[in-house]
N, C-alpha and C positions, 0 to 999 in steps of 0.2 A: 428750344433754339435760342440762340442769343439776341438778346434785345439793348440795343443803344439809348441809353437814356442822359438825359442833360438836368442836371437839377440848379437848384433855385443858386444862384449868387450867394458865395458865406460872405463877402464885403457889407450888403445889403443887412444883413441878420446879425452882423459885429456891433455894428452901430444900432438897429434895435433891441439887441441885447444889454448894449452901454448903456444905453437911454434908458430901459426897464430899471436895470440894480441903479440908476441916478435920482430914477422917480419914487423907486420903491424906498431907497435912502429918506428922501425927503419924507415923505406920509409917512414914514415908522416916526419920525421925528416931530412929528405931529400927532402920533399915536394913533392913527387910521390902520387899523387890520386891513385894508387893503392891502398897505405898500408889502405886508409877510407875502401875500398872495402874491402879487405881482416880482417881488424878491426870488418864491419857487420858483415861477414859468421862466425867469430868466436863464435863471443857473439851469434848469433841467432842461435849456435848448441847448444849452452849449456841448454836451455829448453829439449834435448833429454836424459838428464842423468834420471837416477833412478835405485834405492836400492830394491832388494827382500830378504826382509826378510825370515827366517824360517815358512817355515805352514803358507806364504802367497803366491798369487798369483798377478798377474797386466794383465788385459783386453787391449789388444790394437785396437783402432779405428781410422783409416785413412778416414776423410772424413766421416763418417756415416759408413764404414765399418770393421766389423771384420775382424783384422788380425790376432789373433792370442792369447795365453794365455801364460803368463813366469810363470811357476813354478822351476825353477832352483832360488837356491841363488845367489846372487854377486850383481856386478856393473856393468849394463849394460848401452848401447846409440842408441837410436832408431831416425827413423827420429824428428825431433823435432815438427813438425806437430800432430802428433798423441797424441790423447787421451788416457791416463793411467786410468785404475779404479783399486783399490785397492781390494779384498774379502780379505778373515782371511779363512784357511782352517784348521785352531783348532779347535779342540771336544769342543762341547757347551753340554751345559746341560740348561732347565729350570724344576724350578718347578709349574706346574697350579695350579691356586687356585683352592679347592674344588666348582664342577660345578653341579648345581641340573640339576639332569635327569630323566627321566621316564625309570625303567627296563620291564622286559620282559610282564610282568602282569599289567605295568601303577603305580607301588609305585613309588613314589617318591626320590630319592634315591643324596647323595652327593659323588660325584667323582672326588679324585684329582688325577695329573699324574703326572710324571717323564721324559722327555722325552731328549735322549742322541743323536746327530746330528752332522752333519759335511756337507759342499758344497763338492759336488762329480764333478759337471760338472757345472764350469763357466759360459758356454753359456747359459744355459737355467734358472742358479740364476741370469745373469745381463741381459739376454734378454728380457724370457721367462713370467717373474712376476715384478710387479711393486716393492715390498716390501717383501722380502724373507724373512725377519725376521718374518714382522707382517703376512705375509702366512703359516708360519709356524705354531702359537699359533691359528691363526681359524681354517688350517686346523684341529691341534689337537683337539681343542673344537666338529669338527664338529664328527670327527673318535668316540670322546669316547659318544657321543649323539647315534649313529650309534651300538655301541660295547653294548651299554647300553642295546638297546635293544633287543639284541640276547641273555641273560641270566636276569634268575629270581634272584633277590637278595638272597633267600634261599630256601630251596625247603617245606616249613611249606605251601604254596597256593599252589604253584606247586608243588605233588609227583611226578611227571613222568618225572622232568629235574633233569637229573644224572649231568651238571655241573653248577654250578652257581658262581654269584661273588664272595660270600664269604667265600666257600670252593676249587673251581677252580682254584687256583690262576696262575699255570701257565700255562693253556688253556687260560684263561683270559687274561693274559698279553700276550702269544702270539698273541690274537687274534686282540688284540688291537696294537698291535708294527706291524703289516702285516696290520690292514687300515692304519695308519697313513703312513708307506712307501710306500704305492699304492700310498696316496695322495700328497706327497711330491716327485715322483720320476718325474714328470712333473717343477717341479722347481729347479732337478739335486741335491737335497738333497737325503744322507744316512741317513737314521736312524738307530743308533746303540743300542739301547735300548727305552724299552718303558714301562713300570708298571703303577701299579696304588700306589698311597702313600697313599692314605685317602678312605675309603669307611663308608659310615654310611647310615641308613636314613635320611632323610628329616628332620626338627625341626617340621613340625607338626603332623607328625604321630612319632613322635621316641618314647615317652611315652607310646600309644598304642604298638608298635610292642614290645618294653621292655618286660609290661605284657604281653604279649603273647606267650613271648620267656621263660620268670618266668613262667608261667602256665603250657607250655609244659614241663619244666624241672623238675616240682613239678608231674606232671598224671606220669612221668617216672621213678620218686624215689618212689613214693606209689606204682605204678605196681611191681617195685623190692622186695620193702618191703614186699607187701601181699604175693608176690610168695615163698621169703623164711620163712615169718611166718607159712604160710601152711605147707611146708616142716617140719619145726619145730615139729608143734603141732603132721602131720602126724608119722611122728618120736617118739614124745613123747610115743603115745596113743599104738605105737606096741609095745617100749619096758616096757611098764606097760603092756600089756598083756602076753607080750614073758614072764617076771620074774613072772608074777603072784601076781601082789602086791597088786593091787583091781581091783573087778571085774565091770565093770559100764553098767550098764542098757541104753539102748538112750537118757531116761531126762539126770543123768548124764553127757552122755557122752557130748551133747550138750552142757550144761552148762560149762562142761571145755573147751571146744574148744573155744564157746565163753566168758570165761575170758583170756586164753590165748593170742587169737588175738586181743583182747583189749592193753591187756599188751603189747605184739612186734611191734601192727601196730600203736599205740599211740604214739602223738611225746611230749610225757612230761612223767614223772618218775610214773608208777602207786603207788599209794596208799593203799597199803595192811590193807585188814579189818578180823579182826580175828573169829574165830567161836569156840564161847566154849561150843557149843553143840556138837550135833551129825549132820550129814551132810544133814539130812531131817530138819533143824530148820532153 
């Protein structure tokens, strides 16, 4: 598990190192084997310097083992043995290419994502996993294959799923940002957000499901249409009778109803034909 550590001040060890090659100058110049000695231990401290930047960190390894994690800024001085590994603990973002999946029902379906991250715990991104970056982008690949198929693309096959991709959207994207952080919490990453940016189907069915989506939109404007042309006609037919304007027999009355509903449920201009008889001609 990760461990926060703070090591010594490099200001402190700048200047005893100045001072070392000053003193060691002098006694070589007096010809004291010392000052060679003291000349070594200076220069082979100076490998222990190093700079922590902002929203970075530095792993330390003595020998094969963890000592510790610096997230503090400044200039530090550690034993000069030890191992520094550098992580970046700024918000990433990537965007996945649209990835074809099967949803709930087996359509084929294209799914791209968004996905917002950050190293949360040192030890387990520099231990833990080989390649955290590239664990990241499978894991993702593997979450929205997984996410994919717990929703129908729309509910036109499926009536009985109340959420699906492309009305759900933020069931959806929750649902998908909670796998991907399961799967990323073993490699000490946070996920801070997670969506989907692209949803469509497949290029071989997209043409089909089009029509299908036009078909249903057209049974749903004609059901409108019929329903208020009835309305209409029913309307007409009482107040001709309420006023008393003409009295119609059933052929009649049939026959108006059915030009009527010619007329409102027709999707082009009728063409009135006139009658210069009488209404039995």
């Amino acid at each position: 598990m990760e461990k926060i550590t703070k090591p010594s001040s490099g200001y402190i060890m700048v200047f005893l190192v100045l001072f070392g090659i000053v003193a060691s100058a002098t006694l070589l110049s007096y010809g004291s084997p010392i000052g060679g000695v003291l000349l070594f231990l200076s220069i082979a401290c100076s490998p222990g310097f190093f700079i922590v930047e902002p929203n970075k960190a530095i792993v330390l390894l003595l020998f094969g083992r963890y000592e510790g994690t610096v997230k503090a800024n400044g200039f530090f001085w550690v034993n000069p043995f030890m191992v520094k590994k550098k992580i970046s603990l700024r918000v990433r973002n990537f965007e996945n290419k649209p990835l074809k999946v099967n949803d709930k029902i087996g359509n084929p379906v294209m799914i791209g994502t968004i996905v917002v991250w950050q190293v949360e715990d040192t030890f387990k991104t520099t231990f833990d996993v080989e390649d955290y970056e590239n664990f990241v982008h499978l894991q993702t690949d593997a979450a929205v294959r997984k996410m994919a198929g717990l929703f129908s693309y729309d509910n036109f096959e499926d009536d009985h799923s109340e959420i699906t991709l492309r009305s759900g959207v933020e069931e959806v994207n929750h649902s998908l940002e909670k796998e991907i952080a399961e799967r990323l919490l073993q490699a000490g990453i946070k996920v801070i957000e997670a969506r989907i940016s692209h949803l469509a189907y497949a290029s071989e069915i997209a043409s089909a499901m089009l029509q299908r989506q036009q078909a249903t939109a057209i049974v749903a404007a004609r059901q409108k249409i019929v329903e208020g042309a009835v309305g209409m006609v029913e309307m007409a037919l009482a107040d001709l009778k309420m006023k008393d304007i003409i009295e119609f027999d059933q052929d009649k009355k049939a026959a108006m109803v059915s030009n009527l509903m010619v007329v409102l449920c027709s999707d082009r201009s009728a063409s009135p034909v006139l009658n210069v008889g009488t209404l039995h001609q």
